[in-house]
N, C-alpha and C positions, 0 to 999 in steps of 0.2 A: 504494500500500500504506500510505501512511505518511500520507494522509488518510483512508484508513477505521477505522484506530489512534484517529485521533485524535477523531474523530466516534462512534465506540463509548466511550472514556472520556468526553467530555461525552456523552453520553446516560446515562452511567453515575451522573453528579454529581449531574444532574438529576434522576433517579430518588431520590437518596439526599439531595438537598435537597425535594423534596417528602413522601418520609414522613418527614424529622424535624419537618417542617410540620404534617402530620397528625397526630401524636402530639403535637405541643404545645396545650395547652388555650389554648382561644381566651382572650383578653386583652380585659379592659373599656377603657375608654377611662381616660386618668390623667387623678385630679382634683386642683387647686389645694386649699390646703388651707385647711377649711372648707366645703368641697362633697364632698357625700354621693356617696358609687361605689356603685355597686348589680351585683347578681350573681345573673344570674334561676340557679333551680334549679328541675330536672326530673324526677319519679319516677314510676313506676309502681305503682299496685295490684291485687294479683295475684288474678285471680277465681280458683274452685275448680271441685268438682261441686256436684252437689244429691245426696247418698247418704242410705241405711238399715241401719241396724246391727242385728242380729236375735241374742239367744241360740244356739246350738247346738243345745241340746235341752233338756226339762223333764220332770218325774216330776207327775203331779198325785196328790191322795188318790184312795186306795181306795173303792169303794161299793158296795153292794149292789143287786140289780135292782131297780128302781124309785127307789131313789136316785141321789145324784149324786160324781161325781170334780171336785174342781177345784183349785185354786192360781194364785198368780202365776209367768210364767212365765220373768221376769226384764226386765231394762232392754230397752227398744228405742230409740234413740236417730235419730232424725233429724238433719242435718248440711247447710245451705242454706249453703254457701262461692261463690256465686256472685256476691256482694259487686253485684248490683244491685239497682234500686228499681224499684217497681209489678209484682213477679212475686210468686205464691203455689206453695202447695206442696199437694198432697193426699197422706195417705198409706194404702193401703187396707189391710184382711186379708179372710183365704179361710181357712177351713178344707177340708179332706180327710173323707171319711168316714172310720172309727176300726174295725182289721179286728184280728181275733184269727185263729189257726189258719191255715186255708185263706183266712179269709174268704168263704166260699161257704156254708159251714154253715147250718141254723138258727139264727140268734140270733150268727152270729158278725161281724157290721155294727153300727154304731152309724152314722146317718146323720149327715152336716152339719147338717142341722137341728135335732139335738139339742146340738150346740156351740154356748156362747153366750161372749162377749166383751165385754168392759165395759175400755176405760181408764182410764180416771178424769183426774184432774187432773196436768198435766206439768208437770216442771224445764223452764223458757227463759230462753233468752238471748237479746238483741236485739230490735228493734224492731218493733211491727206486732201486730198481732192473732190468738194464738192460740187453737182452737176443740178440745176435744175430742168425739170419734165419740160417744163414751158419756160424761157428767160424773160418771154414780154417784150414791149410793157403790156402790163394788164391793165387795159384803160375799158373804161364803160363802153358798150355799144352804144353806135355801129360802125364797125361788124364788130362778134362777138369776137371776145380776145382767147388764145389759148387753145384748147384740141377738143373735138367732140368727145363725150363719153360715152360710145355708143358699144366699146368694149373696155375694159382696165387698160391704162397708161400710166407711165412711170410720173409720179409729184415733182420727185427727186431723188438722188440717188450717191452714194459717197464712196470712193473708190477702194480698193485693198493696196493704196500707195501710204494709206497713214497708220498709225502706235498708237496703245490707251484710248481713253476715252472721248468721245466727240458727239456732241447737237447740232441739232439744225432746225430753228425756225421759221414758218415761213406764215402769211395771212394769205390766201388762194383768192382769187376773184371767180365765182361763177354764173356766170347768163347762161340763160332760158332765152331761146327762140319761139315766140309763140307762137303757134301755126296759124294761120287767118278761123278756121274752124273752129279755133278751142272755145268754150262757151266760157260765161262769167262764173267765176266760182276764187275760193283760195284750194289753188292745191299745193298738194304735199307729195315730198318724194322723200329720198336720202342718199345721201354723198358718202360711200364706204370705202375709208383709210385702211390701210394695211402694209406692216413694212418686216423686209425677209432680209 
């Protein structure tokens, strides 16, 4: 009895002299004086996502049939925190057709093709080469400024020539063509951000 006592307290010692060992920071070697000590240091930097920041929603102007609706539709902000080198980024949009009423009606559609988009020139930061979809100017109609959305197009896009982290902000201008047919109503579509 009175050696398993005692073979449980030194197992015991030994447990509590090794982690005050492992909680002690390792120790450089002592120098004479006049000789340099040295004390490497180790840290990490912390990647992120690659995200896109998109408005809520937007009001654009009023138009008449045959005229046009448009405005900016506020910041879009792209966010490349993936803090490495040799990758790029593209970021596209889509519009939606633009429906009043039912949407079924005569005249109550406005196609994507009649949606045009223009970026223009963006706020960045960091390194490497940024391109946008549309350069502009994005000025009001007419004509409509920028490219139809009648399928996904590049906003903008940042090349695999830059390091670390990097944004890009931009305020997009988009008109509506309104067909001579469309009837009176407010419609509604959506403008779909997305970046790879």
């Amino acid at each position: 009895m009175r050696r398993r006592l005692v073979t449980t307290a030194l197992a015991g010692v030994a447990a509590l002299a090794g982690t005050l060992l492992a909680a002690a920071p390792a120790q450089a070697e002592t120098c004479e004086a006049g000789v340099d000590c040295e004390t490497d240091l180790t840290f990490e930097v912390i990647a992120g996502p690659l995200q896109i920041t998109v408005p809520d929603d937007a009001t654009l102007s009023s138009g008449p049939p045959g005229g046009y609706a448009s405005g900016q539709i506020g910041d879009v902000l792209v966010e490349d925190l993936r803090a490495e080198s040799g990758v790029g980024w593209v970021a596209s949009v889509s519009s939606s057709d633009f429906t009043t009423g039912t949407g079924v009606g005569a005249g109550e559609t406005i196609t994507s093709d009649n949606v045009y988009y223009c970026s223009g020139i963006a706020d960045t930061t960091g390194t490497g080469t940024f391109t946008p979809g549309q350069v502009g100017p994005c000025t009001a109609p007419p004509p409509p400024a920028g490219v139809a959305l009648d399928a996904a197009v590049t906003a903008y896009s940042h090349g695999t020539d830059g390091s670390g982290n990097n944004t890009a902000t931009w305020d997009p201008l988009v008109t509506v063509s309104i067909p001579l047919q469309s009837v009176a109503g407010t419609f509604t579509g959506t403008i779909t951000h997305s970046v790879n």
